[in-house]
C-alpha positions as a Markdown table, in Angstrom:
| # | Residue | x | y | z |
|---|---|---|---|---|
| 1 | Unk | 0.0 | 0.0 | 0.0 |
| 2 | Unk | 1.3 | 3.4 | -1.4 |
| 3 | Unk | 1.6 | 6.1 | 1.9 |
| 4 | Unk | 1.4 | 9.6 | 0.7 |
| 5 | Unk | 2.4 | 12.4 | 3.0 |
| 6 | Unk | 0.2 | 14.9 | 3.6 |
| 7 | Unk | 0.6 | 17.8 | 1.4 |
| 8 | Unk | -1.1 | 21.4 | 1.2 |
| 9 | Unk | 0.7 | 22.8 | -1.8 |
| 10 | Unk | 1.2 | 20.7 | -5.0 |
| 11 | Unk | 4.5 | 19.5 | -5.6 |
| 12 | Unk | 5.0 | 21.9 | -8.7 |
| 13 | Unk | 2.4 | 24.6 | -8.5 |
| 14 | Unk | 2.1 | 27.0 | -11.6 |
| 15 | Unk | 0.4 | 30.1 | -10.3 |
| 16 | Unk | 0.7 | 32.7 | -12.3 |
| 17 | Unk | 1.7 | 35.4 | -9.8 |
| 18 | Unk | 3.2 | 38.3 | -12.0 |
| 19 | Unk | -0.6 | 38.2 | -13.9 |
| 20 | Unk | -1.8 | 40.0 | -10.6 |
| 21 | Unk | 1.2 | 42.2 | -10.1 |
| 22 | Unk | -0.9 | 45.4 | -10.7 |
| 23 | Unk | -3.4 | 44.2 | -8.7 |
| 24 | Unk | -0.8 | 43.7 | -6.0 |
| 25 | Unk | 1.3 | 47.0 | -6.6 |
| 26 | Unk | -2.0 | 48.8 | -5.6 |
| 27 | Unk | -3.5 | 47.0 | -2.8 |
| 28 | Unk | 0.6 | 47.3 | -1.8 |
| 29 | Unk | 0.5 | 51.6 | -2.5 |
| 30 | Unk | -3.1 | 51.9 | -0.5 |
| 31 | Unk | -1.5 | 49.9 | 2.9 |
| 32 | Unk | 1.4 | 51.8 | 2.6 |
| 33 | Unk | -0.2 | 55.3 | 2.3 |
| 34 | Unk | -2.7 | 54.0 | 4.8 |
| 35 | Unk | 0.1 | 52.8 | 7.3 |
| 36 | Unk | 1.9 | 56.3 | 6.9 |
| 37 | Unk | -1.0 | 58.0 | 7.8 |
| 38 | Unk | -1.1 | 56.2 | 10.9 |
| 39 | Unk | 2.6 | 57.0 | 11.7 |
| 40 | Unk | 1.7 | 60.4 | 11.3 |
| 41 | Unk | -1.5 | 60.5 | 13.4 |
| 42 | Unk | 0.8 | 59.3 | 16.2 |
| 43 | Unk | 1.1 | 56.0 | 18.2 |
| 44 | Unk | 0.0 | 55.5 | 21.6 |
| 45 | Unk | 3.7 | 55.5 | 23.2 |
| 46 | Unk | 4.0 | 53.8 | 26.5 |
| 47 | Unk | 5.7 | 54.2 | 29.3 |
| 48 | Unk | 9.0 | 53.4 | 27.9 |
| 49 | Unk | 9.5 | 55.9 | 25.9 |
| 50 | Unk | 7.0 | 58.8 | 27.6 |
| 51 | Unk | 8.0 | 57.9 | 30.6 |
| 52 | Unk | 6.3 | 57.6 | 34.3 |
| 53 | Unk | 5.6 | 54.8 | 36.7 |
| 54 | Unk | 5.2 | 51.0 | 37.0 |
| 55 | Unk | 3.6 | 49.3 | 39.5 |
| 56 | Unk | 3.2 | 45.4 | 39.4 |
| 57 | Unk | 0.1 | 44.2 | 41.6 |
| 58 | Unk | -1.4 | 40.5 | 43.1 |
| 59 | Unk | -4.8 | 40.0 | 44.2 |
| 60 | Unk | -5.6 | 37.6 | 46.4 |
| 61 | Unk | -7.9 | 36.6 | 43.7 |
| 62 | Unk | -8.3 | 37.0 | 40.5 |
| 63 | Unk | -9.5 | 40.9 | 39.6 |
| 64 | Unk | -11.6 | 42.1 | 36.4 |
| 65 | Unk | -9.3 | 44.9 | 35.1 |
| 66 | Unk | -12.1 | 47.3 | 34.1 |
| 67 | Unk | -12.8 | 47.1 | 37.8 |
| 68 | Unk | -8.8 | 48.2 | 38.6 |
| 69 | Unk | -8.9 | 50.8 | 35.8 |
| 70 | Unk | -12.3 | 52.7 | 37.5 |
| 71 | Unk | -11.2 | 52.6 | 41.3 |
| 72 | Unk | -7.9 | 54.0 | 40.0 |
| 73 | Unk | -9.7 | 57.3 | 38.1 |
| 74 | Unk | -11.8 | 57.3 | 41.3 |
| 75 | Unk | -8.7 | 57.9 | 43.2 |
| 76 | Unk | -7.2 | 60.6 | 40.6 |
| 77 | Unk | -5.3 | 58.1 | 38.1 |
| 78 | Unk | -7.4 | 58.7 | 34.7 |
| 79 | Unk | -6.2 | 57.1 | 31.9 |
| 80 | Unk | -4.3 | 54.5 | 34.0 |
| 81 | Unk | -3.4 | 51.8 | 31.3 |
| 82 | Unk | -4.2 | 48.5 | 32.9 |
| 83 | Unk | -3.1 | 45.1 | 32.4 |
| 84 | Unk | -3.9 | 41.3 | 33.9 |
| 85 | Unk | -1.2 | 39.0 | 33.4 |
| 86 | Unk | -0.3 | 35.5 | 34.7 |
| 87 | Unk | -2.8 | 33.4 | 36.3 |
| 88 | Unk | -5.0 | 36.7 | 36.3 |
| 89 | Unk | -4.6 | 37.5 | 39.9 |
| 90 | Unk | -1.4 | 40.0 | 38.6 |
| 91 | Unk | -2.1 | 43.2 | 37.4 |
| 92 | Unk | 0.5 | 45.9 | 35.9 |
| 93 | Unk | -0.4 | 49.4 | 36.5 |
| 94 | Unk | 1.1 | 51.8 | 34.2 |
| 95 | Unk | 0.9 | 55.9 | 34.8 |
| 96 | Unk | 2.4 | 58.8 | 33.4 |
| 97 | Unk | 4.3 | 61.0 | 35.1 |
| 98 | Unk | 2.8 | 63.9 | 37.1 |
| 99 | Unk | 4.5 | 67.2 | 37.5 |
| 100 | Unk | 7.6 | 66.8 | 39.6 |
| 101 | Unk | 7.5 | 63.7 | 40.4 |
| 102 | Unk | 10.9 | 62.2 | 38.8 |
| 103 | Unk | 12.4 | 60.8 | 42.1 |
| 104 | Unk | 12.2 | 57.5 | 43.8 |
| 105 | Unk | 10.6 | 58.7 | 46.6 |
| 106 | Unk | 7.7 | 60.3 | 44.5 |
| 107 | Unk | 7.5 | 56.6 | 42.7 |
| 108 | Unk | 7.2 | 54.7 | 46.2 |
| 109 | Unk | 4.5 | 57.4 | 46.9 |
| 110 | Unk | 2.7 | 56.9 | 43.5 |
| 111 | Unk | 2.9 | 52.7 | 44.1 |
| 112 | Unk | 1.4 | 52.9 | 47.9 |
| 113 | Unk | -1.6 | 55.0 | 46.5 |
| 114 | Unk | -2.5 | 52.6 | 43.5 |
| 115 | Unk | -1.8 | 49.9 | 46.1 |
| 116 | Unk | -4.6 | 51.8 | 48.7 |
| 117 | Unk | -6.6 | 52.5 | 45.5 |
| 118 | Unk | -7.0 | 49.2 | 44.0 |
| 119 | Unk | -6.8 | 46.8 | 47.8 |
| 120 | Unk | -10.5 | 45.6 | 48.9 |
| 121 | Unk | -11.4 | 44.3 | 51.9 |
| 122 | Unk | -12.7 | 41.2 | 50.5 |
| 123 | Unk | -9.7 | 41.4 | 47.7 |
| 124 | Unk | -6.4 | 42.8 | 49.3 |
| 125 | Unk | -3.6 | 43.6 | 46.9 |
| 126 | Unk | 0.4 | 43.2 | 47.5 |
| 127 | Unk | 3.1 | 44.8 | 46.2 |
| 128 | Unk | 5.2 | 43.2 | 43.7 |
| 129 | Unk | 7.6 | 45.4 | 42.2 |
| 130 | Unk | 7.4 | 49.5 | 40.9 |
| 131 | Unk | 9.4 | 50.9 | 38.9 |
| 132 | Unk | 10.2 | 55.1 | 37.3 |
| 133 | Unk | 10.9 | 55.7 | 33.5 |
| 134 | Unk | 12.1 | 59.1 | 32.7 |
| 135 | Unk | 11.3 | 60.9 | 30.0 |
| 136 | Unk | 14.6 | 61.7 | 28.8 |
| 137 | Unk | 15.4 | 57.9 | 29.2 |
| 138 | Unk | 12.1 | 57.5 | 27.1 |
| 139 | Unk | 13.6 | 60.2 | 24.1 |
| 140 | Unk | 16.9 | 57.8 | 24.2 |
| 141 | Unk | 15.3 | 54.6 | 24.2 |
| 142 | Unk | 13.5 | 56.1 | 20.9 |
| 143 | Unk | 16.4 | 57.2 | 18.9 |
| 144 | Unk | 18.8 | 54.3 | 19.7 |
| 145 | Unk | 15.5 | 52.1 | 17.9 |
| 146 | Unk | 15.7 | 54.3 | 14.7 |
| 147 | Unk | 19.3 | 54.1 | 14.7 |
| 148 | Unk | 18.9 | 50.4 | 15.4 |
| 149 | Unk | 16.5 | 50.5 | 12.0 |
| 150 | Unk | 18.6 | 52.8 | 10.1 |
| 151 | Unk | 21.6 | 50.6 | 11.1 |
| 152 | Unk | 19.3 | 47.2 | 9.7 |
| 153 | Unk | 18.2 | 48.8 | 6.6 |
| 154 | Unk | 22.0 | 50.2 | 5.0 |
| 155 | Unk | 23.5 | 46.8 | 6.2 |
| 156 | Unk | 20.5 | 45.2 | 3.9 |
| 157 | Unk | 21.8 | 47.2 | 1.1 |
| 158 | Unk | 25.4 | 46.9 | 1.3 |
| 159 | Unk | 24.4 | 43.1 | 1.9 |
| 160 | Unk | 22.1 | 42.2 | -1.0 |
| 161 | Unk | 24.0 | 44.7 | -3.1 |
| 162 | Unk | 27.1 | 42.5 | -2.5 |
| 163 | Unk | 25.4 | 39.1 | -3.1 |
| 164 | Unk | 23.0 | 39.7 | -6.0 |
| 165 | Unk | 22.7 | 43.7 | -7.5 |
| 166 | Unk | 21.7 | 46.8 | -7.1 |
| 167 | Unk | 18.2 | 46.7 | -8.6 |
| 168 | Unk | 17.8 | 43.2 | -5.6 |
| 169 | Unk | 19.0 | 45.0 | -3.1 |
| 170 | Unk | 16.6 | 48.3 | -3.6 |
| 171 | Unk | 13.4 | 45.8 | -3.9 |
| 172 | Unk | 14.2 | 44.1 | -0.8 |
| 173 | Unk | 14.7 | 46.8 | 1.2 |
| 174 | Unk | 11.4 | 48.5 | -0.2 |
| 175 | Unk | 9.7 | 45.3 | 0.5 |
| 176 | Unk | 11.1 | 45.2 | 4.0 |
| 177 | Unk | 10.4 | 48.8 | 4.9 |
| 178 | Unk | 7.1 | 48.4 | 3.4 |
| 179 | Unk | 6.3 | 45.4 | 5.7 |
| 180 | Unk | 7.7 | 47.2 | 8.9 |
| 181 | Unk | 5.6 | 50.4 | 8.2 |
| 182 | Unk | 2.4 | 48.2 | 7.5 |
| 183 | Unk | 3.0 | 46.3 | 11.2 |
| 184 | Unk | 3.7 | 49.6 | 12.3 |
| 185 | Unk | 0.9 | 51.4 | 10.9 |
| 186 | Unk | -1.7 | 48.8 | 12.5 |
| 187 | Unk | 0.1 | 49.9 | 16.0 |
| 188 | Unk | -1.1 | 53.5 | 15.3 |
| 189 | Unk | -4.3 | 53.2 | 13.9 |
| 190 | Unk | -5.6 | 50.1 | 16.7 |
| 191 | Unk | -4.2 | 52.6 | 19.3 |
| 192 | Unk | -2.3 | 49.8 | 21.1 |
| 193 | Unk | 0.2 | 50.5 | 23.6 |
| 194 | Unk | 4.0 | 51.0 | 21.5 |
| 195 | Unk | 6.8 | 49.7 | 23.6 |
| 196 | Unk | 10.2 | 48.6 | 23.6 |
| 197 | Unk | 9.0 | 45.4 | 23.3 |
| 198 | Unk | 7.1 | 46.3 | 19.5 |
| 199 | Unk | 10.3 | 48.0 | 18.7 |
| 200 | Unk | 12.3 | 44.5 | 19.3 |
| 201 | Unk | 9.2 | 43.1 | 17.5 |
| 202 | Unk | 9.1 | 45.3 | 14.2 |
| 203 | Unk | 13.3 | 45.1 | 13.8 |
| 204 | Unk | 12.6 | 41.2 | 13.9 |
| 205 | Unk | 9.8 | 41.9 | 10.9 |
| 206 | Unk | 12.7 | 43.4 | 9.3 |
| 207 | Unk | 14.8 | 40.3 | 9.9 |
| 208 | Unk | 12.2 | 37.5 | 8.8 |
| 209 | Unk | 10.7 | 39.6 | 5.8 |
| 210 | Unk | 14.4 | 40.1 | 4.3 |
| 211 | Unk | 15.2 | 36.4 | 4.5 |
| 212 | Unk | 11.9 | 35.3 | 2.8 |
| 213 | Unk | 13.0 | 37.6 | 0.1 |
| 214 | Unk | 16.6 | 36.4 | -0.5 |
| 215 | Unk | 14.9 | 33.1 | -0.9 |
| 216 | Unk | 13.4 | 34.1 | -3.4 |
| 217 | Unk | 15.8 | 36.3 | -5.1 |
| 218 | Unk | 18.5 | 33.6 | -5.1 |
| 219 | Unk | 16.2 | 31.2 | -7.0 |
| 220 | Unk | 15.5 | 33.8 | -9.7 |
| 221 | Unk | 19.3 | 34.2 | -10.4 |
| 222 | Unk | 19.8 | 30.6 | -10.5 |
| 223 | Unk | 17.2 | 30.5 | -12.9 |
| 224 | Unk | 18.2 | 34.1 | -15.0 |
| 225 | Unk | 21.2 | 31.9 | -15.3 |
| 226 | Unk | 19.7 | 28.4 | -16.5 |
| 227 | Unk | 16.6 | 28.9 | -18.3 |
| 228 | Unk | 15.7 | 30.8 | -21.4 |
| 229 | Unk | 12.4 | 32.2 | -20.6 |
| 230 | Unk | 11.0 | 35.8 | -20.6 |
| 231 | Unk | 11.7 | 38.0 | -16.9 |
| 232 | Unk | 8.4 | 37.4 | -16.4 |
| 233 | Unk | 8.4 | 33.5 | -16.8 |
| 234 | Unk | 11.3 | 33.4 | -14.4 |
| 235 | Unk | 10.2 | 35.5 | -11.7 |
| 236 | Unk | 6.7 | 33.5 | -11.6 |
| 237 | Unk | 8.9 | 29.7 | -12.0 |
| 238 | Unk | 10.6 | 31.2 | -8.6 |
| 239 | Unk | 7.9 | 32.0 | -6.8 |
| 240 | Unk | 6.5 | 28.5 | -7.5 |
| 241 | Unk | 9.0 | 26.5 | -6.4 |
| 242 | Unk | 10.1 | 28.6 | -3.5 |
| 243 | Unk | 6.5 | 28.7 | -2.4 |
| 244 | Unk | 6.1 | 25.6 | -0.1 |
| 245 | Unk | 9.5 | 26.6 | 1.7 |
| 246 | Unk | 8.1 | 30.5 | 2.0 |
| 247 | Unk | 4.4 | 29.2 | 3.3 |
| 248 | Unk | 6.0 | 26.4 | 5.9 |
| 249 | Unk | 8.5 | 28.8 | 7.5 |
| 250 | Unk | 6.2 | 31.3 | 8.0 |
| 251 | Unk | 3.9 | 29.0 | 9.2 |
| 252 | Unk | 5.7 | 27.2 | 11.6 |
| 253 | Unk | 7.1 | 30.8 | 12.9 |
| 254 | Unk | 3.7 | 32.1 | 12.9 |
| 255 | Unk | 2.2 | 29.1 | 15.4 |
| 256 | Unk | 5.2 | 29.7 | 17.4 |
| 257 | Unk | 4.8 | 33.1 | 18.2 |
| 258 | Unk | 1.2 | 33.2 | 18.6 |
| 259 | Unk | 2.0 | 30.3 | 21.1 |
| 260 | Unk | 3.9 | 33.5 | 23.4 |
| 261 | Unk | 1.2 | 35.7 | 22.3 |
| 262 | Unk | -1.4 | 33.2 | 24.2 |
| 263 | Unk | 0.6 | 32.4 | 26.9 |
| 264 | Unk | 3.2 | 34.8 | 27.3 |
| 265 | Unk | 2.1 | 37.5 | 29.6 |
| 266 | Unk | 0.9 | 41.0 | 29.0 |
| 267 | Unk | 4.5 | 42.5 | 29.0 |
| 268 | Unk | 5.4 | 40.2 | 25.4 |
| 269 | Unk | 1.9 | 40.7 | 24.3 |
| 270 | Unk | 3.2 | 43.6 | 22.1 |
| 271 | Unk | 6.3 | 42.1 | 20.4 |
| 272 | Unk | 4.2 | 39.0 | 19.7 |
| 273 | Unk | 1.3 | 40.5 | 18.2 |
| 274 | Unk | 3.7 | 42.5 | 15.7 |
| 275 | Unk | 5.6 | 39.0 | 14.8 |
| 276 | Unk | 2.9 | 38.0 | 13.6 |
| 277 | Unk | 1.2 | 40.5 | 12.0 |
| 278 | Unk | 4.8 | 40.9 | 10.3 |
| 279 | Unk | 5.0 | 37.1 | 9.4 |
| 280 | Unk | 1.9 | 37.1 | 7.7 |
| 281 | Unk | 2.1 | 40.8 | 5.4 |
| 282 | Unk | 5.9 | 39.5 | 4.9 |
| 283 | Unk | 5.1 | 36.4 | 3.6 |
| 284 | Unk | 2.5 | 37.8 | 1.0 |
| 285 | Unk | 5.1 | 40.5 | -0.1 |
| 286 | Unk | 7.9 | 38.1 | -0.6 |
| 287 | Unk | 5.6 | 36.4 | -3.1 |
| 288 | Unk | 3.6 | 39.3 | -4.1 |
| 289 | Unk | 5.5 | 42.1 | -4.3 |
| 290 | Unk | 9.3 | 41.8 | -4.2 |
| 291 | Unk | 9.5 | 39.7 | -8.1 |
| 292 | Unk | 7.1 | 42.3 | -9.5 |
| 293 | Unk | 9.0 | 45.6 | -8.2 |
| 294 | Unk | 12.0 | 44.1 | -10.3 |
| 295 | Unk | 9.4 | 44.5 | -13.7 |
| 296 | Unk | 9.3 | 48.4 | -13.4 |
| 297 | Unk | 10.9 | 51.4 | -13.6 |
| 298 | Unk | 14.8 | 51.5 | -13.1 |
| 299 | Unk | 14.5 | 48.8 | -11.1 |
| 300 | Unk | 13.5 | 46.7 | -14.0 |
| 301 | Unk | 15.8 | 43.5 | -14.6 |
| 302 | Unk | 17.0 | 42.0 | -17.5 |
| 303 | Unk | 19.0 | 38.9 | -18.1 |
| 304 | Unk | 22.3 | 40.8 | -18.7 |
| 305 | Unk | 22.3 | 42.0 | -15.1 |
| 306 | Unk | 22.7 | 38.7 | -13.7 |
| 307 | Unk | 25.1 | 36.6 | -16.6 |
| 308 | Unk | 28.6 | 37.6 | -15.8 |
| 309 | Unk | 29.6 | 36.4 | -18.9 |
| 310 | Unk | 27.7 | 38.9 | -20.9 |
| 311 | Unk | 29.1 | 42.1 | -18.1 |
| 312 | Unk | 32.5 | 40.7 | -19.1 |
| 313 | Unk | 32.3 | 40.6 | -22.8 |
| 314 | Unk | 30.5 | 44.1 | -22.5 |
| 315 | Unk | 33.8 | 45.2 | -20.7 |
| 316 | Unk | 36.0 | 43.7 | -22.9 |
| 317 | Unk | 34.4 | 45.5 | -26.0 |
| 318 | Unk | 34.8 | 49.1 | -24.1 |
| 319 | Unk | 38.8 | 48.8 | -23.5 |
| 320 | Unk | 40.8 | 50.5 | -26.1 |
């Protein structure tokens, strides 16, 4: 008896992916206008980079936060951001800063009146750990990030530019800013919390989505070099036979992360959320949008960019 393994995508698929590139240009240019809109409007920074106080909670049972979040306000703390982590009995308390208060003292101060607020009779509350963010710590944390992105993104280029050409290593780094911006641009518009922890989150994005592209990239210059086929033929033979490897990585790093999402905590919530947001718009770009951006404009590739042989012969015939 004949055992076949299980299989999702056909051994040699032949979709023709560069037929929608127009279609996927667009959709691509609305996100990306949408997503910088977002950026614009503003994110809802957290403590990290605003600064202000931490306080870390435990009930002695388990405490609905909307119920922590309304005895805080009634005790002067509006706009308390509120969090239930753990088992649910743990609940961090974030605050910003009020006027003057940027020493320890003023933090211990701050903790013992959440503590008062949010302690019941029936539900007492303990301690577990406070901590003060200043702002100018905050305005640090946020330019070492964009110099960390900055430093990512001209390391792509010299990288790719190295390995394959120019025209590869501007369509990867478009693709990968385009899929940072779009994870980012979620962040603004859903008005979740942006930490340091969605920081780490979106300079992995930038990480995953570049490999998924090189991937790619290095099959279509095997195949520039092998086949005698139309750009267009070539970029859409790529695709299909990188495809199974693209979808199972990004599956397999997709259950992974939504595994910390689920059981993670409130304090990784953040970085896992973008992961995965960034694993799936990476993965479609890798196969939607990075082999089309090499069909247009200067970026446009032709099979004499990537045979050595014909860039030798070409400089052979321009010496004297």
């Amino acid at each position: 008896m004949n055992i076949f393994p299980l299989s999702f995508i056909p051994h040699e698929p032949r979709i023709d992916f560069m037929k929608m590139r127009w279609v996927a240009i667009i959709i691509a240019a609305l996100l990306f206008v949408g997503s910088i809109a977002g950026i614009v409007k503003g994110f809802n920074y957290a403590l990290d980079f605003t600064g202000g106080t931490v306080v870390e909670v435990r009930f002695a049972q388990s405490m609905p936060v909307d119920q922590v979040r309304e005895r805080l306000a009634a005790a002067g703390y509006e706009g308390a951001q509120v969090q239930s982590f753990g088992s649910g009995s743990d609940v961090l308390v974030r605050l910003q800063p009020r006027d003057g208060e940027t020493t320890t003292d003023a933090n211990n101060r701050t903790a013992q009146e959440v503590l008062a607020a949010v302690s019941t009779a029936e539900n007492p509350a303990t301690l577990l750990r406070t901590e003060f963010v200043g702002p100018q710590v905050g305005r640090e944390l946020a330019l070492n990030g964009l110099y960390a992105a900055i430093f990512v993104v001209v390391g792509f280029l010299i990288y790719i530019g190295f390995r394959f050409e120019f025209k590869f290593a501007v369509s990867a780094t478009l693709t990968t800013m385009f899929d940072v911006l779009v994870v980012a641009g979620y962040f603004a518009w859903s008005g979740l919390d942006f930490d340091l922890t969605v920081l780490a989150g979106l300079l992995a994005v930038m990480g995953f989505s570049i490999n998924d592209t090189i991937v790619v990239f290095d099959r279509v210059r095997e195949n520039f070099r092998t086949l005698r086929a139309e750009p267009n033929e070539i970029f859409n033979r790529s695709i299909n036979q990188t495809l199974s490897r693209t979808i199972i990585t990004s599956l397999v790093f997709f259950l992974s992360v939504l595994a910390l999402y689920l059981y993670g905590g409130g304090s990784l919530e953040g970085l896992a959320l973008s992961q995965m947001i960034g694993a799936v718009v990476g993965t479609l770009s890798s196969i939607f949008l990075a082999c089309p951006l090499l069909t247009i404009g200067f970026l446009k590739v032709t099979k004499q960019d990537l045979l050595p042989k014909a860039k030798d012969e070409e400089a052979l015939a321009r010496r004297p």
